[in-house]
C-alpha positions in Angstrom: 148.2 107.2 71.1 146.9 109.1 68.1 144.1 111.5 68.1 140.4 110.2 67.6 139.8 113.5 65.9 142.8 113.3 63.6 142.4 109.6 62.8 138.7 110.9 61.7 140.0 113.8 59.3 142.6 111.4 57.6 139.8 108.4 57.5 137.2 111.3 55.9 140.4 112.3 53.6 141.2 109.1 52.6 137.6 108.3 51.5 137.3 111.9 49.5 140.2 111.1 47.6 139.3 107.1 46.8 135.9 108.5 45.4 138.1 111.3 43.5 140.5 108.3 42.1 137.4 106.4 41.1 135.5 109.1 39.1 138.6 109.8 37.2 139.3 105.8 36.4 135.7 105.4 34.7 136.2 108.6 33.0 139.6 107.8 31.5 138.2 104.4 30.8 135.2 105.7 28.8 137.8 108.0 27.0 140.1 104.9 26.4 137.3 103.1 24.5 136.7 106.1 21.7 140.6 107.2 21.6 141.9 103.7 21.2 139.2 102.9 18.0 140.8 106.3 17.0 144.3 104.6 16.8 143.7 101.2 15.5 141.7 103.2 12.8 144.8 105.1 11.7 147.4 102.6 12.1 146.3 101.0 8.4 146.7 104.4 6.8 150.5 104.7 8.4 151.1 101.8 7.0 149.8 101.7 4.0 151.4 105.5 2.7 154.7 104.6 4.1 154.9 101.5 2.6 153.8 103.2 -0.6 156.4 106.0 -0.3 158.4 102.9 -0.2 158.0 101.6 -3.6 158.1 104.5 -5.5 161.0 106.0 -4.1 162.8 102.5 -5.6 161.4 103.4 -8.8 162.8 106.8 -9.3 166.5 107.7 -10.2 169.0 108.4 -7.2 169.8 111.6 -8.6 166.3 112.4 -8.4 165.8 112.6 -4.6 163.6 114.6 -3.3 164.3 117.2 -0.4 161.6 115.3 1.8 163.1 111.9 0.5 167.1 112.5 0.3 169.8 111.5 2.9 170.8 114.1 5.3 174.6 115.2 5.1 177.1 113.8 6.6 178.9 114.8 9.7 177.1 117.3 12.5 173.4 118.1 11.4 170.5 120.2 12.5 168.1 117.1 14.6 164.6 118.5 15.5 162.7 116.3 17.9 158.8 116.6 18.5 158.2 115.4 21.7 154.5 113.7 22.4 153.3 114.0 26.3 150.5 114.9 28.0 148.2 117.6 29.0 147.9 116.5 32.9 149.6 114.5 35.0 148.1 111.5 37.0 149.3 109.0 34.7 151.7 107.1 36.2 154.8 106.8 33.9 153.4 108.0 30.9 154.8 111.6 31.2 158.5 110.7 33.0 159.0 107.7 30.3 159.2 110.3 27.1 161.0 112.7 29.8 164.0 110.6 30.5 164.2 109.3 26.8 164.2 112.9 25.3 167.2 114.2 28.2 169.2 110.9 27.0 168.9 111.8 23.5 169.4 115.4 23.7 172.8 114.6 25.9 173.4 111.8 23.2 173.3 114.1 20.0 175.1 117.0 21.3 177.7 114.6 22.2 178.1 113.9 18.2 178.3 117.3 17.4 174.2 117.3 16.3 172.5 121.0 16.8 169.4 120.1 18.6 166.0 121.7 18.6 162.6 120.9 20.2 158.8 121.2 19.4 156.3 119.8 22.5 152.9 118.5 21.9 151.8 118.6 25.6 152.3 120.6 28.4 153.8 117.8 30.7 157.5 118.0 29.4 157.7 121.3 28.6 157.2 122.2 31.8 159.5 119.8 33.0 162.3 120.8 30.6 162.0 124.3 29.6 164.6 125.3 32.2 167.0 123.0 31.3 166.4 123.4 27.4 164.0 126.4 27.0 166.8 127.7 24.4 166.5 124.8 22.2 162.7 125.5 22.7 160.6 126.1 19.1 157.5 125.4 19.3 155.3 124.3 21.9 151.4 122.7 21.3 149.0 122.3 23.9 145.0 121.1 24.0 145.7 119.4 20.8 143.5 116.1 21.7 140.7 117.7 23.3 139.2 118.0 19.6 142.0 115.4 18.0 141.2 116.1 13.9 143.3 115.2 11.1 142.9 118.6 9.9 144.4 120.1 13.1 147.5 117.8 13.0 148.4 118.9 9.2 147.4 123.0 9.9 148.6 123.2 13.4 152.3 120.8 13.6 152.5 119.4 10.2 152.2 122.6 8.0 154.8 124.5 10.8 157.7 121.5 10.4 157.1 121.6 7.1 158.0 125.5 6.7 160.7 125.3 9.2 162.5 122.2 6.8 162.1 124.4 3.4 163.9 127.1 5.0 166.6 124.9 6.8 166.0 125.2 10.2 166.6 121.3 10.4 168.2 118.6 8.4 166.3 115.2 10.6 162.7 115.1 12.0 162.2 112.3 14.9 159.6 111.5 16.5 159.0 110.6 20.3 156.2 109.0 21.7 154.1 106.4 23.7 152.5 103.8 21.5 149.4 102.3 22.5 150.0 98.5 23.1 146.7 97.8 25.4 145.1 99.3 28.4 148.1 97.9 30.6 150.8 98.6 28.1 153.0 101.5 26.5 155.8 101.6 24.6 158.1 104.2 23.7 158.8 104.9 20.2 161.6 106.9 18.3 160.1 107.3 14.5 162.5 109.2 11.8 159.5 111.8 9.6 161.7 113.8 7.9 163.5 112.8 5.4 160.9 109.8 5.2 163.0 106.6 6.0 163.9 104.4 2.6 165.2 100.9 3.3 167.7 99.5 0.2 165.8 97.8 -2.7 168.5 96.3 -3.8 167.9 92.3 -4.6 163.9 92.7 -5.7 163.2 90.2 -7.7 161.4 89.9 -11.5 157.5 89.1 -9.9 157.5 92.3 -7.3 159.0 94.7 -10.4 156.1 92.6 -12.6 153.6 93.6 -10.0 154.5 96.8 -9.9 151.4 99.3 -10.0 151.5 101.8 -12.9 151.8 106.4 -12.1 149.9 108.7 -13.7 151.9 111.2 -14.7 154.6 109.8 -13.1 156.3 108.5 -10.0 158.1 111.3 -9.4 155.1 113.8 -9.2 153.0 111.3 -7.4 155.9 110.8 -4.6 156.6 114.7 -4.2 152.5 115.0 -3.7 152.6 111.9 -1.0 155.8 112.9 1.2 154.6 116.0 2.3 150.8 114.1 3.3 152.8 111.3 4.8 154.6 113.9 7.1 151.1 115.0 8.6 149.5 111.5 8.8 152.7 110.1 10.7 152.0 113.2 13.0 148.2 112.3 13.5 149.0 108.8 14.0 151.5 109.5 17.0 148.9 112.0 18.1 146.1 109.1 18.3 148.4 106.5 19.8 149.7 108.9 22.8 146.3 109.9 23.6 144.8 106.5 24.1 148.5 105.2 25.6 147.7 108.2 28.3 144.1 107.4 29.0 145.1 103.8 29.4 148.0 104.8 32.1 145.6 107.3 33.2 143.2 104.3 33.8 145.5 102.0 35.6 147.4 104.5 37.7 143.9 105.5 38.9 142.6 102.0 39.7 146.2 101.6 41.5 144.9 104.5 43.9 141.4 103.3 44.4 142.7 100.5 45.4 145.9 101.5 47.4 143.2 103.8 49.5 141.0 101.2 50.2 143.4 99.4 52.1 144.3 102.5 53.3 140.8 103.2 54.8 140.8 99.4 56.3 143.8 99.8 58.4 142.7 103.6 59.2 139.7 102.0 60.3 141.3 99.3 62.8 143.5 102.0 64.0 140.7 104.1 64.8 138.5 101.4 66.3 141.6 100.2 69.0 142.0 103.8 69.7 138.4 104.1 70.4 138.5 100.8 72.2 142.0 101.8 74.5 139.8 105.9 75.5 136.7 104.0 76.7 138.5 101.4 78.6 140.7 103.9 80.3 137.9 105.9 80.5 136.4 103.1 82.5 139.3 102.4 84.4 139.1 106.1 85.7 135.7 105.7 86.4 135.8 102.2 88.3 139.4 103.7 90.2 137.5 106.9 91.2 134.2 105.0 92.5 136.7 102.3 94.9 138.4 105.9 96.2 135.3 107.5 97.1 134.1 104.2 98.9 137.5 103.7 100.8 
């Protein structure tokens, strides 16, 4: 029969940690309001300068690529992946979703040959990895959301990648993170940032050429000022939609526990209760036995 006392500690325990569950669900939902306008806001802008990047780059010659723009070479390349977690845990699968995507991938490209390196926004994987790839370690970027700016994306992550692709340090840039579907759902995305993904323009027809906007000067000075700014708004938009993805899991993991302890505390409670019930009746067995002694 368990302890009255013990059942008590765990019942007081239980209750600490449902009220500690709940404070940190309306917190994280009060975050997931402002973070999520945050990433629909940036989502056009994406869109908008990739799809851009898109059309000029059909309108310059091949021979003209870019650096940012051109085709890595062929056979075993330099892969740098940025890797998007959290700060903190308590988010349910958040953090171990972008964990077991980045071990698959890392096994995947070394098996091709592929020279791999790594740069961590968030402390979450890092920590989780560092022993098993601290030497393909570069970079790693913590607190970035607690003030989440534009201008802290392009100085702090952008600006580095940028410098570390100029002196060829890497020939890809990929992208890993959690994309903010709604408060219940995540999904992981793989993006390609550097060189900027081009799809074949082959087979455009006469009224999209027609419609084509005009460049001043030209489309090649305009596209070599928009792929560098395209590398550090791709970065704040993954930024945006992993910190609202994580507030959302951070929401529903912690309504998961508030409600998981209040069951919890009702079956504590019926344990304790029976237990309480079964001492006083022996209790009152002892007594009742002890009286008929005494009066045989």
């Amino acid at each position: 029969m368990a302890n009255l006392k013990h059942l008590r500690n765990r019942i007081r325990s239980v209750n600490n940690t449902r009220q500690i569950t709940k404070a940190m669900k309306m917190v994280s939902a009060a975050k997931l309001r402002r973070s999520q306008e945050r990433a629909l806001a940036t989502r056009p802008y994406s869109l908008r300068i990739r799809a851009m990047i898109q059309r000029l780059a059909t309108l310059i010659p091949a021979d003209n690529a870019l650096p940012l723009l051109s085709r890595p070479p062929e056979g075993a390349r330099k892969i740098h992946l940025v890797i998007y977690t959290a700060d903190r845990g308590l988010c349910g699968s958040f953090n171990s979703s972008i964990i077991r995507a980045t071990r698959a991938r890392i096994a995947q490209l070394t098996q091709q040959g592929h020279t791999v390196s790594l740069t961590f926004v968030g402390r979450k994987a890092h920590d989780v990895l560092k022993r098993q790839f601290g030497a393909l370690t570069r970079d790693v970027h913590v607190g970035l959301t607690r003030n989440l700016t534009f201008e802290s994306a392009e100085r702090i992550v952008a600006a580095k990648l940028l410098a570390d692709f100029e002196t060829g340090q890497f020939d890809e840039c990929h992208l890993v993170y959690n994309a903010f579907k709604s408060a219940m759902t995540q999904e992981l995305t793989w993006r390609q940032l550097i060189p900027a993904p081009v799809e074949n323009s082959a087979g455009a027809d006469d009224e999209e050429v027609l419609s084509s906007p005009l460049f001043e000067p030209d489309e090649e000075t305009v596209l070599a000022a928009l792929l560098p700014r395209n590398i550090a708004v791709q970065i704040f938009q993954a930024l945006a939609e992993s910190n609202a993805a994580e507030h959302a899991a951070r929401m529903t993991a912690m309504d998961n526990a508030v409600r998981n302890a209040g069951e919890m505390l009702k079956k504590l409670n019926i344990k304790y209760n029976r237990t309480r019930q079964a001492a006083i009746t022996t209790e009152l067995m002892e007594i009742i036995g002890g009286s008929e002694s005494l009066k045989g």
